[in-house]
N, C-alpha and C positions, 0 to 999 in steps of 0.2 A: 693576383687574379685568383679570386675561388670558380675551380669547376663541381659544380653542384647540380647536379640533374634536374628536372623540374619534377622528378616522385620524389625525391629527400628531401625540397623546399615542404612539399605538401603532406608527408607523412605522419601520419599523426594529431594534422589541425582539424581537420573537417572543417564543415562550413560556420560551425559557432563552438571548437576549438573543445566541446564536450559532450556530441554527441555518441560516442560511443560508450563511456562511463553512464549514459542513461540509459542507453539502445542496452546493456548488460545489465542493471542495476534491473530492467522491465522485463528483462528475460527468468533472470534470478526469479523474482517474485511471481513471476508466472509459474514456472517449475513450483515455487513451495505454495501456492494456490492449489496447485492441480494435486499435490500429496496431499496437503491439510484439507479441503473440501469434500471426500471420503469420509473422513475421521469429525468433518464436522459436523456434518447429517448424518452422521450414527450419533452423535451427541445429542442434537438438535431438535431429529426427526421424530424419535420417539415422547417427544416433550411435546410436539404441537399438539393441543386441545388437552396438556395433559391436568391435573387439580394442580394450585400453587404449591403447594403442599411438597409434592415432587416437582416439581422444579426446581426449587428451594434444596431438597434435598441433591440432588443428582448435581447439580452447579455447586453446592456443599463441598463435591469432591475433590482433592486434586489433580488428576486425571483431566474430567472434562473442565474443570476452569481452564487448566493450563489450553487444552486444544482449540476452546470458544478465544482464548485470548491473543495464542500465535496466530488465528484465523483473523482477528480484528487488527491487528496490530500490521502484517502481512497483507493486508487486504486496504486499509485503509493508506497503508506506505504504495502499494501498487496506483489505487486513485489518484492520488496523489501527482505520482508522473503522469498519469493516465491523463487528467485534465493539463496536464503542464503544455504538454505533446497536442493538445486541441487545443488551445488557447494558444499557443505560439503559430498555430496553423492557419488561425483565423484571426487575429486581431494583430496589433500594432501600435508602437508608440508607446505611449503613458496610460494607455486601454490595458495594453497588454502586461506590464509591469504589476497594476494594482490589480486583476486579474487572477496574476499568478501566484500571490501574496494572499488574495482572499482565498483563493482554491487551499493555498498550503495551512494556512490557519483553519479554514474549515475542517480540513480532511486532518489533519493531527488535534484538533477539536474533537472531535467525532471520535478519535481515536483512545484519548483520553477519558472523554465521558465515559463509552463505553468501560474502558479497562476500572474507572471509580466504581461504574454498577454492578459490573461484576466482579468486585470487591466488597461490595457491600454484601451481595447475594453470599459470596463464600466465606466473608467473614462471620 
């Protein structure tokens, strides 16, 4: 006979056995959103309306590549959950599967293009 409490049956599963490895993975990315979004509008901001010319030049650098790209990269991995977490909220079934698969290839899409253009920019 096991005596097993009913909190050490359930510790640890939650209701889909990984929501908390998400519920931290969304927390993570928030915190480095809230660092890197500072650092990306001082990159960014002084570029709007600026001639290509500098743009060209200032994304040139390593520096701002590097920060525009932790920004996309950070940013586009946050979306990511961000719709997973809305589309499991509201959908269901084989909706909801192909859903979460388009969302993920979108958003790692997006994530990639970006990092190609602004490779091209600083190469």
């Amino acid at each position: 006979m096991a005596f097993v409490t009913d909190r050490k049956r359930v510790t640890g599963l939650g209701s889909a056995r990984g929501g908390t490895a998400q519920h931290w993975t969304m927390t993570v990315t928030s915190v480095a959103l809230l660092v890197l979004t500072p650092f990306f509008l001082g990159v960014i901001g002084p570029l709007l309306g600026a001639a290509y010319d500098d743009v060209i030049a200032t994304l040139g650098r390593p520096i701002p590549a590097a920060i525009v790209a932790a920004y996309l990269v950070v940013g586009m991995h946050h979306l990511r959950y961000g719709m997973q977490v809305l589309v499991e909220d509201y959908t269901g079934g084989l909706t909801r599967k192909i859903a979460i698969i388009v969302t993920t290839i979108l958003s790692y899409g997006l994530a990639a293009g970006g990092l190609v253009a602004l490779m091209q920019i600083a190469l």
